[in-house]
Backbone as a ProteinNet text record, in pm:
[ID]
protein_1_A
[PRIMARY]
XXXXXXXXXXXXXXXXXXXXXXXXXXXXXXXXXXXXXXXXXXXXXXXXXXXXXXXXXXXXXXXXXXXXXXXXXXXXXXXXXXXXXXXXXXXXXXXXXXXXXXXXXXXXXXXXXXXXXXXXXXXXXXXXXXXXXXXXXXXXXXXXXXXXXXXXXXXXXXXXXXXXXXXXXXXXXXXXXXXXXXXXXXXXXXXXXXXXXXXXXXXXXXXXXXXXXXXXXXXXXXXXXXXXXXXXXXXXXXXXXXXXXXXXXXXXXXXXXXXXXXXXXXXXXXXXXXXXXXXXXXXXXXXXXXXX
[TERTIARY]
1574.6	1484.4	1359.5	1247.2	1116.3	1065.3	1047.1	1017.4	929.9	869	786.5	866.9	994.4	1062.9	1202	1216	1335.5	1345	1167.4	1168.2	1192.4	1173.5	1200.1	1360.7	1460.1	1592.7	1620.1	1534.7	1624.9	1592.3	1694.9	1726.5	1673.7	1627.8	1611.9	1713.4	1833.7	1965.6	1966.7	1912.1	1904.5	1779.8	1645.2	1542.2	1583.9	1653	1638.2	1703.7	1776.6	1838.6	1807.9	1661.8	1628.9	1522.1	1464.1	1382	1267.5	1237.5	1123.6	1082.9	953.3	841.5	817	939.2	960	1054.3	1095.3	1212.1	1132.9	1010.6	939	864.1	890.5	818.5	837.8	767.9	721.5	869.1	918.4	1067	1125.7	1114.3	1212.6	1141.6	1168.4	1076.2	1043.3	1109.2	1124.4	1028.9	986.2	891	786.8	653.3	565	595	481.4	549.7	521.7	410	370	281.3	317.7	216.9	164.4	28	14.2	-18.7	-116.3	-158.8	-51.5	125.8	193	268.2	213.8	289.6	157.7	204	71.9	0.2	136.7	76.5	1.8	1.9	-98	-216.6	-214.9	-303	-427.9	-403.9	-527	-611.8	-693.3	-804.8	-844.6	-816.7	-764.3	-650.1	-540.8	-396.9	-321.3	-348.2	-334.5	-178.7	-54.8	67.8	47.2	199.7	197.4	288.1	250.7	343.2	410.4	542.4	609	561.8	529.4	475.5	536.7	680.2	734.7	711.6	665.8	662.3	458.4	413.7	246.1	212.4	281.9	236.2	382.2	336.9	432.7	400	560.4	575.3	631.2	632.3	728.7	770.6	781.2	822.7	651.8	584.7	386.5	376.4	457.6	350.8	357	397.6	403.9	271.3	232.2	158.5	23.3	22.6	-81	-148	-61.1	-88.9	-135.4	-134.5	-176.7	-312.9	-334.4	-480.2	-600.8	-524.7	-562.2	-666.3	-553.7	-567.9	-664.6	-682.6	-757	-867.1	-889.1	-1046.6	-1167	-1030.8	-1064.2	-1161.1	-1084.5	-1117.6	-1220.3	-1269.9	-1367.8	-1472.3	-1421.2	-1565.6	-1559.3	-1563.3	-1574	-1674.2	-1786.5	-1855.8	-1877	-1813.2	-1784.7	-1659.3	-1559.2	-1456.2	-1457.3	-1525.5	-1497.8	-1632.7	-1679.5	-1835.8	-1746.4	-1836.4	-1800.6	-1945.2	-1993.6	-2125.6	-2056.4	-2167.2	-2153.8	-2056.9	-2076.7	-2026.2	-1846.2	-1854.9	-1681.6	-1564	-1629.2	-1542.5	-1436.7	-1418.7	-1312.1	-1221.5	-1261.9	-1193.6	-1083.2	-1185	-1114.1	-976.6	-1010.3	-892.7	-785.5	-833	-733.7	-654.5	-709.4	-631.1	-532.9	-590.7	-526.7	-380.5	-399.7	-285.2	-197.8	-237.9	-128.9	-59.2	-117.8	-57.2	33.9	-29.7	80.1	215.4	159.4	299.3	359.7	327.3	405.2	483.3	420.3	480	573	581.9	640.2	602.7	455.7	429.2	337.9	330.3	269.1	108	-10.1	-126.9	-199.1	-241.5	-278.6	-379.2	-411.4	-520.1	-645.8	-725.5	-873	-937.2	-1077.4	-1200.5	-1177.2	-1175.6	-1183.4	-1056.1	-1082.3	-930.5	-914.7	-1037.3	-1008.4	-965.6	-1001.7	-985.5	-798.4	-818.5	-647.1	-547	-560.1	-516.3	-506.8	-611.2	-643.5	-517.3	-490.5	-412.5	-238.6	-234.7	-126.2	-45.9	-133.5	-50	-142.4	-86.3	-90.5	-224.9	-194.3	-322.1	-462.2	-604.3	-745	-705.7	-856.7	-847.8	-1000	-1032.5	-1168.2	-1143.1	-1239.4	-1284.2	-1405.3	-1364.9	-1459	-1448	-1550.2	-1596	-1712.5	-1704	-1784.7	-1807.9	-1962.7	-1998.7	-2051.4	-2025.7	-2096.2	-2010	-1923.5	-1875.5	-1921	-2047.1	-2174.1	-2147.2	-2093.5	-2151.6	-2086.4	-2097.7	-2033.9	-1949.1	-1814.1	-1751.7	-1828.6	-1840.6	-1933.7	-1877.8	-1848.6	-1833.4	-1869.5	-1804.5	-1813.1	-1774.8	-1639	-1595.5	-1497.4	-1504.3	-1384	-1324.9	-1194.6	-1113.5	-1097.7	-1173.9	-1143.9	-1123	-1006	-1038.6	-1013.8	-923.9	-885.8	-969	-1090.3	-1204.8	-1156.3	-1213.8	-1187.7	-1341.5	-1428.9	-1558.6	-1631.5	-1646.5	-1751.8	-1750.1	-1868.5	-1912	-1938.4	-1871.4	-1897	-1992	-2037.2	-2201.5	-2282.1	-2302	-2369.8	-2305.4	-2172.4	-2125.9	-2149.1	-2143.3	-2122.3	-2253.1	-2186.7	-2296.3	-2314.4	-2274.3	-2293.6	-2214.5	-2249.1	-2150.4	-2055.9	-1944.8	-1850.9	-1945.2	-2025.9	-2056.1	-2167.5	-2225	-2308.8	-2228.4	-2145.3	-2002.1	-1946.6	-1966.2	-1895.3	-1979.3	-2130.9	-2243.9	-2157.7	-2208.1	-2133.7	-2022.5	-1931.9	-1838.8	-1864.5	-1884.8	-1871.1	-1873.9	-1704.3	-1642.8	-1652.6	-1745.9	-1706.8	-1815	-1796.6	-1831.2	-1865.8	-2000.4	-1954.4	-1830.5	-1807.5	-1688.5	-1578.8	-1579.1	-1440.8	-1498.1	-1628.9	-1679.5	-1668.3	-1653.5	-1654.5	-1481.7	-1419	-1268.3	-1250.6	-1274.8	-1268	-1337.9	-1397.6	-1465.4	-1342.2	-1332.1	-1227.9	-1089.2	-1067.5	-913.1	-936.5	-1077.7	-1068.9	-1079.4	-1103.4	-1119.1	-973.7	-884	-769.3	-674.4	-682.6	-615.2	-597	-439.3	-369.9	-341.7	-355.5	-271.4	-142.4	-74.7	91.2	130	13.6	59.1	-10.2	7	-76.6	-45.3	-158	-133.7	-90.6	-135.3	-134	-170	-238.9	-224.1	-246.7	-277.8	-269.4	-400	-484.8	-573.1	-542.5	-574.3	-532.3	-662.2	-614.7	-763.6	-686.3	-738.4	-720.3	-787.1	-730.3	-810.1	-790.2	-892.6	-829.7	-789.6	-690.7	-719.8	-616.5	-511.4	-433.8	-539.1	-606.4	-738.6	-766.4	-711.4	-710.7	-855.7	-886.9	-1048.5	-1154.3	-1193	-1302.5	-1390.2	-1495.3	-1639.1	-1705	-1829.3	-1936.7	-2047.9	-2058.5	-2121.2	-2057	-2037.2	-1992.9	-1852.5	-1813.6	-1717.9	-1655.7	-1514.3	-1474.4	-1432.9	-1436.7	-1445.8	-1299.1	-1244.6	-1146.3	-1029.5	-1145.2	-1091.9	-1064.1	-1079.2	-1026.6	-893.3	-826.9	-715.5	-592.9	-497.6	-428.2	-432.9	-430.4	-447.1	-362.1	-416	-293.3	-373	-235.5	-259.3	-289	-380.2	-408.3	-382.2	-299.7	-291.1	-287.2	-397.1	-411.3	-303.3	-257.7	-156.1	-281.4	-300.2	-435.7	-362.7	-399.8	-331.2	-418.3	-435.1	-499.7	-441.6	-487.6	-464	-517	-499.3	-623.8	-560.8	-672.4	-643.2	-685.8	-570.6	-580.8	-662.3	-722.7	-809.7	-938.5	-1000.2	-1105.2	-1127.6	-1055.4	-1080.3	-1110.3	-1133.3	-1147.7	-1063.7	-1066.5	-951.8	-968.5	-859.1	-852.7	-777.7	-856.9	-818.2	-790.3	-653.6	-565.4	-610.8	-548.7	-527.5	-487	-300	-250.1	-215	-269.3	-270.1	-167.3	-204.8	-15.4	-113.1	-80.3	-124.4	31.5	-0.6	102.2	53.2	138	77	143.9	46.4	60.6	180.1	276.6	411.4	520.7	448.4	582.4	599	506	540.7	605.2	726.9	814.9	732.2	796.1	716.2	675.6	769.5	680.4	544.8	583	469.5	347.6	332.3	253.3	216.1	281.4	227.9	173.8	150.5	130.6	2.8	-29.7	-153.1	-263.9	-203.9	-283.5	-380.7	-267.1	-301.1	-418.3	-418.7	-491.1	-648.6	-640.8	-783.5	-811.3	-758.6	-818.2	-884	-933.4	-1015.7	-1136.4	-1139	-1265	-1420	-1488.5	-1603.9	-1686.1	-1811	-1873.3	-1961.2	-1947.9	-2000.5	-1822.2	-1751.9	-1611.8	-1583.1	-1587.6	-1516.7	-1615.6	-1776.6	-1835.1	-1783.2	-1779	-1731.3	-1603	-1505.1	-1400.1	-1352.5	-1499.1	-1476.2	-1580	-1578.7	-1672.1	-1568.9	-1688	-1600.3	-1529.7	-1529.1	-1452.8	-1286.2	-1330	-1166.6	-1142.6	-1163	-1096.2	-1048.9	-1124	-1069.7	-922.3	-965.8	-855.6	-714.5	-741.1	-656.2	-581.1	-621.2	-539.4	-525.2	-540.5	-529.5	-358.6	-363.9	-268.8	-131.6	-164.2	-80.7	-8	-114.8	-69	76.1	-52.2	92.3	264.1	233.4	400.4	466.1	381.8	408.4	399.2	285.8	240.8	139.9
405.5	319.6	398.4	332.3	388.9	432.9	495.6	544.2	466.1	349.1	244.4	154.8	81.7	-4	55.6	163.3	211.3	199.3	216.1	185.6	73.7	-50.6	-144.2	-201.4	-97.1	-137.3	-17.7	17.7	95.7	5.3	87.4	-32.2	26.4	19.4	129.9	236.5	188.1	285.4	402	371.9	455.2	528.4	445.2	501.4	655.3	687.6	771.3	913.2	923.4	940.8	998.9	929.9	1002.3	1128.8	1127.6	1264	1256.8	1419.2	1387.9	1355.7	1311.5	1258.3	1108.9	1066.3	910.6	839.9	961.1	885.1	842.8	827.5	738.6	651.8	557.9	423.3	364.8	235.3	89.1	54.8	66.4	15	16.3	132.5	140.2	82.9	-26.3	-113	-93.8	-30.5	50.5	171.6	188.7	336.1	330.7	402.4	378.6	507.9	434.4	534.6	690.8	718.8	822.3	866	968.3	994.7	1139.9	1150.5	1302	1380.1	1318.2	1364.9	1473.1	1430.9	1515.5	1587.6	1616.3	1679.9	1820.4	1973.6	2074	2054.6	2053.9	2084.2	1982.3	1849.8	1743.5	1756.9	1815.5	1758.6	1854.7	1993.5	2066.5	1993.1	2028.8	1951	2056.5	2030.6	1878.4	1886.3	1953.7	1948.8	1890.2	1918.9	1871.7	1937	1877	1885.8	1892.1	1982.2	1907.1	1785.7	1703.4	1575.1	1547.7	1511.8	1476.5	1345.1	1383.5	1276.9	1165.1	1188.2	1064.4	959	1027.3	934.1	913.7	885.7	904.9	783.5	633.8	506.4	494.2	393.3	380.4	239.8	169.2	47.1	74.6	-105.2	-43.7	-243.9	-232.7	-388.4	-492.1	-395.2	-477.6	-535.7	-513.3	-514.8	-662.6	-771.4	-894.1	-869.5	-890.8	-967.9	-857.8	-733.5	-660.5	-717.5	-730	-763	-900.2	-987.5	-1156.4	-1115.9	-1001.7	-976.9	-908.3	-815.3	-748.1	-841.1	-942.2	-1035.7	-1142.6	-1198.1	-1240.6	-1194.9	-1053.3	-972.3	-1011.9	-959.8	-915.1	-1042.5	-1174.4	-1321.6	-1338.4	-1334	-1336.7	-1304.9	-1145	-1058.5	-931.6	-956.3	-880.3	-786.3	-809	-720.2	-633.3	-668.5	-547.4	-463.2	-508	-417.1	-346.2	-333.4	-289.6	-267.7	-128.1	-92.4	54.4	46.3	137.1	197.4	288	329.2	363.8	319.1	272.3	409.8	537.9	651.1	670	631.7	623.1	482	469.3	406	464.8	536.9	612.4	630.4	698.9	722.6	612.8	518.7	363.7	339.8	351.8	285.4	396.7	531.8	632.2	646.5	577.6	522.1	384.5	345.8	197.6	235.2	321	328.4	397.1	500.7	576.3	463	391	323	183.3	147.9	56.4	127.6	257.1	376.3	403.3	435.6	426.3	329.4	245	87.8	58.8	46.7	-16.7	-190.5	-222.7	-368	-346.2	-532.4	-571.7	-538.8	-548.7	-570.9	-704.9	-714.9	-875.9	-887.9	-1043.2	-1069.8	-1051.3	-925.9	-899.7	-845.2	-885.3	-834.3	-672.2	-606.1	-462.4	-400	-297.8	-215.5	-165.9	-104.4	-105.1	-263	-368.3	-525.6	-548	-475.8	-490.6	-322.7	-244.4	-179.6	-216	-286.3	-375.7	-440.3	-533.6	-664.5	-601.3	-477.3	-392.1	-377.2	-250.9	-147.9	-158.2	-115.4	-153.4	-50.2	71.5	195.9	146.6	155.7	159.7	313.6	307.8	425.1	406.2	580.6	635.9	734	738.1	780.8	921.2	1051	1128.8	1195.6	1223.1	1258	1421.6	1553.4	1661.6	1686.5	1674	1686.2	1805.2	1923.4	2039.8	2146.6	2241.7	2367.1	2362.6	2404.9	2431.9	2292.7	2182.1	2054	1971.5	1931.4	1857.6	1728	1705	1588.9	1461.5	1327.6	1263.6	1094.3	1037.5	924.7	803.6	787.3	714.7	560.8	555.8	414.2	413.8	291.9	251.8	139.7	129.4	5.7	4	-86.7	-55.4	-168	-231.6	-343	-343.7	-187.2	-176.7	-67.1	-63.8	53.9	58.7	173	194.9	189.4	100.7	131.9	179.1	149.3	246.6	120.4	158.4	41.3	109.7	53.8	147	110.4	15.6	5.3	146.5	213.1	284.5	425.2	430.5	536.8	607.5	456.1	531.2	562.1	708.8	720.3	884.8	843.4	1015.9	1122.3	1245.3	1338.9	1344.9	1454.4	1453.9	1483.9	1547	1605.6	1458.3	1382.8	1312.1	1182.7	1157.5	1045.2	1095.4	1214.7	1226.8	1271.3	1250.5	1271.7	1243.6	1127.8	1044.7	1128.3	1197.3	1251.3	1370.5	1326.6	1480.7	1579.5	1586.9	1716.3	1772.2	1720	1786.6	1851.7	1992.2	2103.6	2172.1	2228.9	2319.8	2434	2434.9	2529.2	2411.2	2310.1	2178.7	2124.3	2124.4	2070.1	2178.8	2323.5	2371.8	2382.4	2397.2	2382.9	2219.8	2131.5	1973.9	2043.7	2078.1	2090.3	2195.1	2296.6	2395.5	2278.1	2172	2156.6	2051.2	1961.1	1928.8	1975	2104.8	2180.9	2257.1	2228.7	2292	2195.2	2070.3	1946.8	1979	2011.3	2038.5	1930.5	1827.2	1754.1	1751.2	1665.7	1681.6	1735.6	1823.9	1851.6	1791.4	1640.4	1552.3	1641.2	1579.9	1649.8	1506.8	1583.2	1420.7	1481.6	1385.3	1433.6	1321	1327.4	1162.5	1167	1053.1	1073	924.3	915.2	843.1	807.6	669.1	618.6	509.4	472.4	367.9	237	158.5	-11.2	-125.3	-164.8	-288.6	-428.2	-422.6	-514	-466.1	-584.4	-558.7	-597.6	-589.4	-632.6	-497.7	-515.9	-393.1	-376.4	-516.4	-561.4	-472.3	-326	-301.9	-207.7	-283.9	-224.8	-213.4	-170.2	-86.5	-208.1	-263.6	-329.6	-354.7	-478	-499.6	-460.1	-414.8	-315.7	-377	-410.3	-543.3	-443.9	-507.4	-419	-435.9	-307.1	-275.3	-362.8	-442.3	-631.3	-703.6	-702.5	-790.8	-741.6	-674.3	-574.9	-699.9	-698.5	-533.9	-420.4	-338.6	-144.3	-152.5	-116.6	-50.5	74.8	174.1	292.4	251.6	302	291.4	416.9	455.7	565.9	517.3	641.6	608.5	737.7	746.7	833.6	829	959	988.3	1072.4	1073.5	1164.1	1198.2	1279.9	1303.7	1346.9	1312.5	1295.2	1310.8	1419.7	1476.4	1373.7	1320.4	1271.4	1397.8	1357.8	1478.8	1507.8	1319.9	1349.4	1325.1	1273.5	1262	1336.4	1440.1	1510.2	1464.5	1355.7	1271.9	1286.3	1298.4	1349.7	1179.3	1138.9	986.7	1014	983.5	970.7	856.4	869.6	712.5	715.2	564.6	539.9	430.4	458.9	345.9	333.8	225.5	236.7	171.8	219.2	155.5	153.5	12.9	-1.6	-98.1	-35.2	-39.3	-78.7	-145.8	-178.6	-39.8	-12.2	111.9	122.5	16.3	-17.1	44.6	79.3	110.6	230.6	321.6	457.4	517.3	614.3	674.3	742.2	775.4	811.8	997.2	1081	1200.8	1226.4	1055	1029.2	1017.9	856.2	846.9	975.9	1057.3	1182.8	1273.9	1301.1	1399.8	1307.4	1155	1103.8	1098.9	1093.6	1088.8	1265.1	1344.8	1530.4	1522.9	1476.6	1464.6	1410.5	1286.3	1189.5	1259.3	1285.8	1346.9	1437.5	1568.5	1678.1	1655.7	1525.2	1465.5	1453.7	1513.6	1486.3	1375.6	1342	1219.7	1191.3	1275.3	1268.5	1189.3	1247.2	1227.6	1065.6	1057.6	896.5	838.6	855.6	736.1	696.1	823.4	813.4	677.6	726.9	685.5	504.5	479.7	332.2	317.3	439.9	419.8	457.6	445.8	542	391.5	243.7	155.4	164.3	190.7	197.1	301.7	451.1	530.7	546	473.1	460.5	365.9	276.7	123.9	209.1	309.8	353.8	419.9	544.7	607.9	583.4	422.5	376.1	280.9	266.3	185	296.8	438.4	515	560.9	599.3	590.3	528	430.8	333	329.9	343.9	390.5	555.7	565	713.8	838.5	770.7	946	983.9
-1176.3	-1098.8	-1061.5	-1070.7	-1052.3	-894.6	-879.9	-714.4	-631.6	-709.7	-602.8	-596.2	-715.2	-721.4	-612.9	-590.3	-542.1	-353.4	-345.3	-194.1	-138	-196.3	-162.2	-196.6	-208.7	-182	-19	26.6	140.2	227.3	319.5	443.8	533	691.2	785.9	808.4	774.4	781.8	690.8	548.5	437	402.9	480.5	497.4	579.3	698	762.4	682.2	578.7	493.8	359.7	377.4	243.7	247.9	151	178.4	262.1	328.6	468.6	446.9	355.6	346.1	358.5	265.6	289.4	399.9	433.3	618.5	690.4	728.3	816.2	750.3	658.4	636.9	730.1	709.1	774.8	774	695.4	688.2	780.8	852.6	989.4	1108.6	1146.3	1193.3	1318.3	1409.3	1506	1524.9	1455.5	1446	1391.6	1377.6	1301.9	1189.5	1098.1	980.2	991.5	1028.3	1042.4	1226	1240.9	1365.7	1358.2	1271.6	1211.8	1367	1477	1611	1623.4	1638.8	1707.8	1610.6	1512.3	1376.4	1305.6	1369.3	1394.7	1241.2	1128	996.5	969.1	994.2	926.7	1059.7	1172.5	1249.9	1210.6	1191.7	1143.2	1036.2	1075.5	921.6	816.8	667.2	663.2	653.4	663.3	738.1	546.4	438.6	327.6	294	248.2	191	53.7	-4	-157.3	-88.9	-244.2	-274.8	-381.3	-377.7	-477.6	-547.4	-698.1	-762.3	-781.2	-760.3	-755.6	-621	-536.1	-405	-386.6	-501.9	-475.1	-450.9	-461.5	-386.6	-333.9	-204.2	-62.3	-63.8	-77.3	-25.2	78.3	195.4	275.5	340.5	452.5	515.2	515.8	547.4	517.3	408.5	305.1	165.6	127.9	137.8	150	167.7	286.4	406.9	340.3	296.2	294	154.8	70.2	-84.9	-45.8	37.1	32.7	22.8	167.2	258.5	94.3	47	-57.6	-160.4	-242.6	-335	-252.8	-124.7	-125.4	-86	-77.4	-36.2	-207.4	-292.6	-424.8	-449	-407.7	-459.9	-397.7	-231.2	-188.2	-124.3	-130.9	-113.3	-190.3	-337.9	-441.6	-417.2	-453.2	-422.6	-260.8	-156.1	-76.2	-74.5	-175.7	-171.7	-316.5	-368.1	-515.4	-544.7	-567.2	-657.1	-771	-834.7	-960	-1005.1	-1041.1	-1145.1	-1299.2	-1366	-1495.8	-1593.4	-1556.4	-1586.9	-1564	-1461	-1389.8	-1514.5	-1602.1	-1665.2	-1777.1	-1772.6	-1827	-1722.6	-1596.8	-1537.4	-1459.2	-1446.1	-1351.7	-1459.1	-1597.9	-1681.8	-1662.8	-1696.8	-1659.4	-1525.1	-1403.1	-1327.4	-1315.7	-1358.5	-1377.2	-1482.3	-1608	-1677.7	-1576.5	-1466.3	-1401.8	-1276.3	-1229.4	-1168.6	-1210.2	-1345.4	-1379.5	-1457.9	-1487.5	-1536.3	-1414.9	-1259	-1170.7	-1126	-1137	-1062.6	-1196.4	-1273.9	-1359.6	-1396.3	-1356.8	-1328.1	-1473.7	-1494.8	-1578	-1536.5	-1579.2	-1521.8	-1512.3	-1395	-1330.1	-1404	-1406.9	-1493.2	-1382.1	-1386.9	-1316.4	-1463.6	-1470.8	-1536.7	-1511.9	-1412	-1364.9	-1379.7	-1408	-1397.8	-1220.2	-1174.4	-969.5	-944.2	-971.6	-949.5	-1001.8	-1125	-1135.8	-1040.6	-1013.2	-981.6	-828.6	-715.1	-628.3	-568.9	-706.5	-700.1	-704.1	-741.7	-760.4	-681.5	-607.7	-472.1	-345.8	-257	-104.8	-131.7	-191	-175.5	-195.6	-152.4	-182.4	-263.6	-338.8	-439.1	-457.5	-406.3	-469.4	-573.4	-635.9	-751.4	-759	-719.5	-688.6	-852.9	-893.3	-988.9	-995.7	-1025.5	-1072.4	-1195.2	-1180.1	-1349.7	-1386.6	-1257.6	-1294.5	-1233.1	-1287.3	-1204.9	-1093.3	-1052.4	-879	-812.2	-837.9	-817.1	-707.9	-612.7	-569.5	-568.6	-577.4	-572.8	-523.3	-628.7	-585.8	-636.8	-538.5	-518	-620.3	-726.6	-878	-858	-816.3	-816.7	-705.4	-669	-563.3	-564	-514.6	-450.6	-302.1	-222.8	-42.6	-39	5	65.5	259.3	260.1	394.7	455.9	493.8	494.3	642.4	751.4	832.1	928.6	951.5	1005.5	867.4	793.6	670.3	541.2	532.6	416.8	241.4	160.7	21.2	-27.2	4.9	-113.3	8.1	71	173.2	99.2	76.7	44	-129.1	-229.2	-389.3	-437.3	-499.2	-542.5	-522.4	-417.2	-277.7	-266.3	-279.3	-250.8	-147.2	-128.4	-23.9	115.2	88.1	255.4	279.4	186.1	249.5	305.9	234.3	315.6	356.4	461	544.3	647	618.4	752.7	886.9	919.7	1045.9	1112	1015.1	1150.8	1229.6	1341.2	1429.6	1391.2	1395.5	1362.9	1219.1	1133.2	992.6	989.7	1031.4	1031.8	873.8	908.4	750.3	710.7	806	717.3	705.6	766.9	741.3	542.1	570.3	477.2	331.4	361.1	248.7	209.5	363.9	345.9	215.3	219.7	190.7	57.6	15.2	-130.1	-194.9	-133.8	-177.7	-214.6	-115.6	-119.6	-268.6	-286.9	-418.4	-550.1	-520.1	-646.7	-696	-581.6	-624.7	-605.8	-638.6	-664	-843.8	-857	-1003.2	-1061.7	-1180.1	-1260.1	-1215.7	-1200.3	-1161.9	-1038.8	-961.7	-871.5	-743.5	-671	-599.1	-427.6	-362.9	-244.8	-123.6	-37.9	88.4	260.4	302.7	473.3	501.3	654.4	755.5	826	830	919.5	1034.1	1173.5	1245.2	1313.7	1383.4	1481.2	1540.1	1678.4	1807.1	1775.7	1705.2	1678.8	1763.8	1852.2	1899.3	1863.7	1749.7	1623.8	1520.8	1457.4	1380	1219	1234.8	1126	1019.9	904.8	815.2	741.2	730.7	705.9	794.6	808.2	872.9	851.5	775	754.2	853.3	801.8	922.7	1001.8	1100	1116	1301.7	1270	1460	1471.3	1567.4	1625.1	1723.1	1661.5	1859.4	1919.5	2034.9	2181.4	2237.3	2286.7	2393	2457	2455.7	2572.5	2440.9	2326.6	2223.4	2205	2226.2	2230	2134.6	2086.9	2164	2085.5	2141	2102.6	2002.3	1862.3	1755.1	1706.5	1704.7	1643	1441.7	1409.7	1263.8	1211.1	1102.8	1016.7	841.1	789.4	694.1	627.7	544.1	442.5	358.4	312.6	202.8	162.1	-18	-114.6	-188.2	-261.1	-390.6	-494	-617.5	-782.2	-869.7	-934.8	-1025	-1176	-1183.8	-1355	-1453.6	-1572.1	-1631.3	-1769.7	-1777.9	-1925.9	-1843.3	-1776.1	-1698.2	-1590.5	-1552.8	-1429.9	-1294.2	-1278.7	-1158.2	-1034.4	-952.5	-814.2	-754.7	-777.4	-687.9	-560.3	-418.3	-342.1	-289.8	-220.9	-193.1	-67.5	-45.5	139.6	103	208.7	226.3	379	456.8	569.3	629.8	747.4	856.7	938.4	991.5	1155.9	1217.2	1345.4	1453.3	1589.2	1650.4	1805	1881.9	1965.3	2051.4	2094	2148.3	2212.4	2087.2	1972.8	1883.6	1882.5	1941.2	1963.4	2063.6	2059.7	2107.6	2210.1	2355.4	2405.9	2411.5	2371.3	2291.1	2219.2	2108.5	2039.7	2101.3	2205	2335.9	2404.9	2469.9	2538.5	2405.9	2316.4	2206.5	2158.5	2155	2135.7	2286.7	2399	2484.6	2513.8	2520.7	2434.3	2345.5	2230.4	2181	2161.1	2236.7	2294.2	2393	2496.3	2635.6	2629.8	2555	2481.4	2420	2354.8	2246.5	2369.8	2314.3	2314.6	2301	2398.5	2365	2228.2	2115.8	1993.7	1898.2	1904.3	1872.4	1886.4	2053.1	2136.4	2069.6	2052.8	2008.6	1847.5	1791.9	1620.4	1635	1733	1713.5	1793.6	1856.8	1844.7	1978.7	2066.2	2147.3	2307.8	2467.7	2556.9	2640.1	2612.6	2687	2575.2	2454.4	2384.1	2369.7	2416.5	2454.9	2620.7	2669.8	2829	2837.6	2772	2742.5	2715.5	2583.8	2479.5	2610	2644	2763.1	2848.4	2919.3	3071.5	2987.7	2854.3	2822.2	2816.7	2738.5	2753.3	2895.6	2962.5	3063.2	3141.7	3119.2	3170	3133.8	3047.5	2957.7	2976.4	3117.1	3111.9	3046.7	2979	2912.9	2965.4
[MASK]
++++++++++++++++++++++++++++++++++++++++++++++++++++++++++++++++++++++++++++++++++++++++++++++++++++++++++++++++++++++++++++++++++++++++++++++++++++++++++++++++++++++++++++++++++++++++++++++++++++++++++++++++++++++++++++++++++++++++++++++++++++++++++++++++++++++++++++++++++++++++++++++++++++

């Protein structure tokens, strides 16, 4: 049995059971899948694992409900979830064959191979591309339909450090760390880390533009699982994101005290990145409350 087809026979009982990486899916419905904040090795940046290639797409209890949201982005706002440049076409198909070789699925009828790979798996998938030894990793093609605040027509096109202006914290040495960690992304050998954020909004839909506020609540923790994948006839490093969002109430309260640790330190360059200072007030007046 194929390792995307295999997740969807565990139970929460057998989920806990199997190997670390995959004992915290969505599956266990009780828990969120991941909480990198209180976990030291994913929380450093960029806090990058190896990964077993057999576990490089993650189903879990969402994927119903995520694959509806998916398939109908594709149908009606094509052009904001899907851009490609004309060069990246080798590479899009060279992805597309690895994921319908993972999944074991037929391929959906889309014009695009990101449009069929889309309609696939729960994962978005960029497409970073170097065309020069000296050169920087540079943003070719994508599948987003679950963006986090950030818009891809703004992004393709662009190197790593220029899509990643906007954050705070990405420091040049984070930034030469992040160039180093794609240059040593092996064929066969995929990596993975977690990046996390406070949404007031179970809404996986979110580009860059208006930002709901605090009071639209309720508070869910968002984590994205990001991997990378070096293709091996195109050289292309595809970076995944398959996201989990959770209402704040599903976290254990270790978890809760180890996220409130974490927000309470951030800076007013940081809180604004991260949604702004009424939903980081909201975020820890809610923890709080639950005693952390």
């Amino acid at each position: 049995m194929r390792a995307y087809a295999a997740l969807e026979a565990l139970t929460p009982a057998t989920c806990c059971l199997s190997c670390a990486h995959v004992s915290l899916l969505s599956l266990c419905s009780l828990m969120v899948a991941y909480a990198p904040w209180a976990e030291p090795r994913l929380a450093r940046k960029p806090g990058a694992q190896p990964l077993d290639p057999f576990a490089w797409l993650e189903r879990g209890g969402d994927t119903a409900a995520q694959m509806a949201r998916r398939r109908d982005l594709i149908d009606t706002q094509r052009d904001t979830v899907l851009a490609a440049l004309p060069d990246s076409a080798p590479a899009q198909a060279e992805l597309r064959d690895a994921v319908a070789a993972h999944t074991g699925e037929a391929l959906p009828d889309d014009p695009s191979p990101l449009g069929q790979v889309g309609r696939m798996v729960q994962e978005d998938f960029c497409l970073l591309e170097q065309h020069a030894p000296d050169e920087e990793y540079r943003l070719t093609a994508a599948i987003l339909c679950f963006p986090s605040r950030w818009s891809l027509a703004e992004k393709i096109g662009h190197p790593l450090t220029m899509i990643h202006g906007p954050v705070p914290d990405y420091t040049d040495d984070l930034a030469r760390r992040v160039n180093r960690l794609f240059d040593g992304v092996r064929a066969g050998k995929p990596l993975w880390r977690a990046n996390w954020t406070v949404h007031p909004t179970s809404e996986l839909h979110q580009p860059s533009g208006t930002w709901r506020q605090a009071e639209d609540g309720p508070l869910h923790i968002r984590v994205e699982r990001q991997t990378f994948l070096r293709l091996p006839r195109s050289q292309a490093v595809v970076f995944g994101i398959r996201t989990h969002i959770d209402p704040l109430e599903a976290l254990t309260l270790p978890e809760a005290k180890a996220l409130r640790a974490a927000l309470a330190p951030l800076n007013a360059d940081e809180i604004e990145y991260r949604g702004g200072v009424e939903l980081h007030r909201a975020t820890l007046d809610a923890l709080a409350a639950r005693g952390a």
